[in-house]
C-alpha atoms as one frame of an Amber mdcrd trajectory, in Angstrom:
protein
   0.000   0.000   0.000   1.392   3.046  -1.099   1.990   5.990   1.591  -0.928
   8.582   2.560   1.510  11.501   2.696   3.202  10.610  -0.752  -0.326  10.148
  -1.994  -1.370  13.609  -1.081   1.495  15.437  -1.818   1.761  14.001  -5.303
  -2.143  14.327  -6.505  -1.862  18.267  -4.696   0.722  18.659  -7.262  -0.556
  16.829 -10.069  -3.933  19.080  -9.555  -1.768  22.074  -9.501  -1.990  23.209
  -5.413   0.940  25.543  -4.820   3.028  25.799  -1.504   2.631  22.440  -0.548
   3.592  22.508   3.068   4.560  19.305   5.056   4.298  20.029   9.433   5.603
  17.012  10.985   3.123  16.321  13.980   4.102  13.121  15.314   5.696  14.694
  18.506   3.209  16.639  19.278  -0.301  15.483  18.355  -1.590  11.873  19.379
  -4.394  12.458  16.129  -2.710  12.663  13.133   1.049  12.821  11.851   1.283
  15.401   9.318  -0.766  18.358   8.577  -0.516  18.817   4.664  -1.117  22.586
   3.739  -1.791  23.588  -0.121  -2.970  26.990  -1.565  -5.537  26.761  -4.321
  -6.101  29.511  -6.686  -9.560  30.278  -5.843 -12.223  28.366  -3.796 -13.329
  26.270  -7.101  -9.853  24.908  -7.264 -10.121  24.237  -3.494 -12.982  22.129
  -3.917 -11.340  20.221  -6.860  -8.482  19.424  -4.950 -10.276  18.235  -2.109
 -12.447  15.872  -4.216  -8.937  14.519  -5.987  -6.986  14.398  -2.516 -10.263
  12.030  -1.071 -10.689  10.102  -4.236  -6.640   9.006  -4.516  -6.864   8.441
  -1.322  -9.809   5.810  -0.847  -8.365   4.205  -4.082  -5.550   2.963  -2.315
  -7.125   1.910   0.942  -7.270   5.103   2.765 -10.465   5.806   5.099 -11.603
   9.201   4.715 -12.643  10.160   8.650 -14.484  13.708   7.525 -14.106  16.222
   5.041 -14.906  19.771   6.358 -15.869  22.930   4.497 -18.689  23.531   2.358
 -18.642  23.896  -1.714 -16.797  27.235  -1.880 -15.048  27.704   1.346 -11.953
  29.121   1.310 -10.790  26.749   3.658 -11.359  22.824   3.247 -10.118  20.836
   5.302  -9.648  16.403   4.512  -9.195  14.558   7.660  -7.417  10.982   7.014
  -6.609  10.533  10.640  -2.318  10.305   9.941  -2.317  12.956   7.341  -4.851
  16.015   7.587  -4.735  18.471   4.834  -5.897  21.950   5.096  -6.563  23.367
   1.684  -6.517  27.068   1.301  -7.107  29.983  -0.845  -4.606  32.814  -0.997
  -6.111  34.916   1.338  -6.935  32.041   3.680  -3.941  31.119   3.976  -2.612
  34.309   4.582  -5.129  35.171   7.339  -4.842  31.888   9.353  -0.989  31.515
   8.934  -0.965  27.678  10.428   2.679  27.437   9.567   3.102  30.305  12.161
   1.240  28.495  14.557   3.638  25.655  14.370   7.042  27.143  13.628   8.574
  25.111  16.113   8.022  21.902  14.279   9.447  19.989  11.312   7.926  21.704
   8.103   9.554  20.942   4.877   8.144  21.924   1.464   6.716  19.610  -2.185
   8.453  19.173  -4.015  11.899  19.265  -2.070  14.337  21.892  -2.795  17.122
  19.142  -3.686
């Protein structure tokens, strides 16, 4: 079975999400193990990237556990219990700053810089 992050990470891409953010959780959250943060480029996009995120996902095994944020939000989030992603518009993400709120943490960025 092929790994929920790498999953993620590659259909965000593939759908065209940009800033694909990796936070490392495992330390510090007995929930989940990664939050995944992506910036869509308006709330359609959002939506579409949600739907592609839960159906790549579920195709390889993966239980969705709840999807939050209605058709348009600006914020969605997809909850697969190890890897949450929190998909965000511009502006969102700008206003809620999670990678602020977690600094401290491991955060790398997709695709690595190598």
């Amino acid at each position: 079975m092929a790994d929920l992050l790498e999953i993620t990470e590659k259909k965000l891409e593939e759908k065209l999400a940009e800033d694909i953010t990796v936070i490392d959780m495992r330390d510090v959250n007995p929930f989940t193990d990664y939050f995944v943060i992506a910036t869509a480029r308006n709330p359609r996009h959002a939506d579409s990237l949600a739907e592609e995120v839960i159906k790549a996902s579920e195709e390889a095994g993966f239980t969705l556990r709840t999807r939050e944020g209605a058709e348009g939000s600006t914020w969605i989030l997809v909850d697969f219990n190890e890897v949450i992603v929190h998909i965000f518009t511009e502006e969102a993400r700008s206003l809620y700053k999670l990678e602020n709120l977690w600094g401290d943490l491991p955060i790398s960025h997709y695709p690595s810089a190598d």
